[in-house]
N, C-alpha and C positions, 0 to 999 in steps of 0.2 A: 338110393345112393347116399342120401342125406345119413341115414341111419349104418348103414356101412362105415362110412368116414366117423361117425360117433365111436362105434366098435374097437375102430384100429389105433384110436387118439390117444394119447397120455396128455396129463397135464401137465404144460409148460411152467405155469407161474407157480411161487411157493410163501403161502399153502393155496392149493386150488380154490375157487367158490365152492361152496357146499354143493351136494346133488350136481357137480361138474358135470358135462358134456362134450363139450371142443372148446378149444380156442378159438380167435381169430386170426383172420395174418397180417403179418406185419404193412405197413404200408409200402417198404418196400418189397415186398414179397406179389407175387401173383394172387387175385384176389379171388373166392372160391365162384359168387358169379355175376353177373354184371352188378352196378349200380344204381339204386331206384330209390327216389324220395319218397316212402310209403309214406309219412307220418311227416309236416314238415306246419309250422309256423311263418317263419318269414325266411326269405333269403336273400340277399345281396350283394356289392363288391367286397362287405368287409366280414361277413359273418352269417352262418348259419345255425338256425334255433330249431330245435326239434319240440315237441312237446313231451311231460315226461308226467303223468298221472300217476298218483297217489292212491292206489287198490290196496294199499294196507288199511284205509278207513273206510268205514261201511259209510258213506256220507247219506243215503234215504234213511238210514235210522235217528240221524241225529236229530229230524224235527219232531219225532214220535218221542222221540226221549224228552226233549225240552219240554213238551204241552203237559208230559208224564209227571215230572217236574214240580210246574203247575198248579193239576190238578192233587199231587200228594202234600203238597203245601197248603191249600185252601182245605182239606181232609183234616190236616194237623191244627188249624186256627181255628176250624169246626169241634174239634176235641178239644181245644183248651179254651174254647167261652163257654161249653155246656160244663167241666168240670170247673172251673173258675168256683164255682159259689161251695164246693164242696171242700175246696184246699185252698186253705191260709197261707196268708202273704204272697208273697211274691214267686213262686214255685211254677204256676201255671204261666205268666207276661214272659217268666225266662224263658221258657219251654216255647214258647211261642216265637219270642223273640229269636232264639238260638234255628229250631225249625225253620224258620221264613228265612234267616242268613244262610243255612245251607243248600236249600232249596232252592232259593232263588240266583246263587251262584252258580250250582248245577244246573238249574235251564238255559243261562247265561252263554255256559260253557258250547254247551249243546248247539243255543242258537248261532252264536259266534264260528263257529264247525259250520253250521250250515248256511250260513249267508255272507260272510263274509271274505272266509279261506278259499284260496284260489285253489281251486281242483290240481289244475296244471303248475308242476316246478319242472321250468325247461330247462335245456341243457344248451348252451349255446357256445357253438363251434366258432373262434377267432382266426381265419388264415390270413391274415394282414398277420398277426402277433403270433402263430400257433399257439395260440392259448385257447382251454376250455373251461367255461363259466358254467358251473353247477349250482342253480336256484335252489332253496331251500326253505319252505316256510315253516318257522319253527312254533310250535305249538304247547303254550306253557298252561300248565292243571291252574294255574292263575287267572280266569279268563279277563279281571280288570283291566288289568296292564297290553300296550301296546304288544302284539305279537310279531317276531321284527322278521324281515326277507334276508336269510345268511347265503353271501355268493362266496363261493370257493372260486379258485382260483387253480388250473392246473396246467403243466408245460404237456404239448399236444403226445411230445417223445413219449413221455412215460407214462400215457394211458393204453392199456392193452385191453382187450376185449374177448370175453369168455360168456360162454351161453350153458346155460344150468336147466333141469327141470325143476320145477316146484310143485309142491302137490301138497297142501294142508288144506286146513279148513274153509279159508277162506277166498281159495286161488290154486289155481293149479295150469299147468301149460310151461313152457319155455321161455327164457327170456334175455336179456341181452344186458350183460354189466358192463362196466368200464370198469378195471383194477388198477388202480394207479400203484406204477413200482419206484422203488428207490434210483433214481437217476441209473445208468447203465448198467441195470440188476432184471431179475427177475421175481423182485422176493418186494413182495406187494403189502404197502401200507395204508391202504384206503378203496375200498370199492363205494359205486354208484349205479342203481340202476338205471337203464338207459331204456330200454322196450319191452315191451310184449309180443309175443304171436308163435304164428309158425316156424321153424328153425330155417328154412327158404326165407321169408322175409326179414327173418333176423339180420341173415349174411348179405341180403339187401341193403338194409339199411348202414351196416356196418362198411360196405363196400363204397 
């Protein structure tokens, strides 16, 4: 049935998600089937948070990379004390010096990815305010500097909800965005992704 209702759908919002699939309905609209907290963090009188995982980062590689890191650094300061006595001046301490600063900021990076960045950037529904809070940890090629938590900030109206396949390299399945449109438009200035899964659970959670 699921895939039937795909078949007959156009897309509402302009321009659709890429690899579209359906819509959602509106909230005033009849909803397609019941409602179910697959996925749920906290919930209370003022607010519900879903959780919203980051599958765009491979997070088991990043410890493999960092020791990678590491070990190609300690390789690099092996090669510049056995040539040291063969090359004058200062040529070899640079070489060494320059290798151990990029090395060691690249492990940095890697480690920081993996021990510190929060897997989950939730989405957290406001029905006191209808407003929606989209978490966001931003990740800068700078790994020194603090990496900060950006929350958006959205009016509940103008989030509308579209479900896409995706299929590359790294992911593939269905999934569930929010498209934020221009106040009483249909013509969308910002998407977010909201799930993953089955296209059933999707409209689950959406409902």
């Amino acid at each position: 049935m699921t895939d039937n209702l795909f078949a007959r759908a156009k897309p509402k919002l302009n321009p659709p998600v890429s690899a579209w699939k359906a819509d959602m309905p509106e909230s005033r609209e009849p909803q397609l089937v019941p409602p179910r907290l697959i996925w749920m963090n906290k919930i209370n009188d003022v607010y519900l948070e879903i959780p919203r995982y980051d599958k765009g980062m491979t997070w088991w590689g990043m410890l493999p990379a960092g020791i990678l890191m590491l070990c190609l650094m300690s390789f690099m300061l092996m090669i510049c004390l056995k040539m040291q006595p063969y090359v004058e001046g200062f040529t070899m301490p640079a070489i060494a010096l320059l290798s151990t600063s990029v090395f060691i900021t690249l492990s940095f990076f890697c480690m920081k990815i993996y021990f510190t960045t929060p897997r989950d950037q939730p989405v957290r529904l406001n029905h006191s305010r209808c407003k929606i809070y989209v978490y966001k940890y931003k990740k800068d090629r700078i790994p020194w500097f603090k990496w900060p938590v950006i929350i958006t900030r959205y009016n509940w109206a103008d989030v509308h909800g579209e479900i896409r396949y995706c299929s590359d390299r790294y992911r593939s399945g269905h999934q569930l965005w929010g498209s934020v449109c221009e106040p009483g438009t249909y013509n969308v200035i910002h998407r977010f992704q909201l799930a993953d899964g089955e296209p059933a659970e999707l409209q689950q959670v959406w409902s």
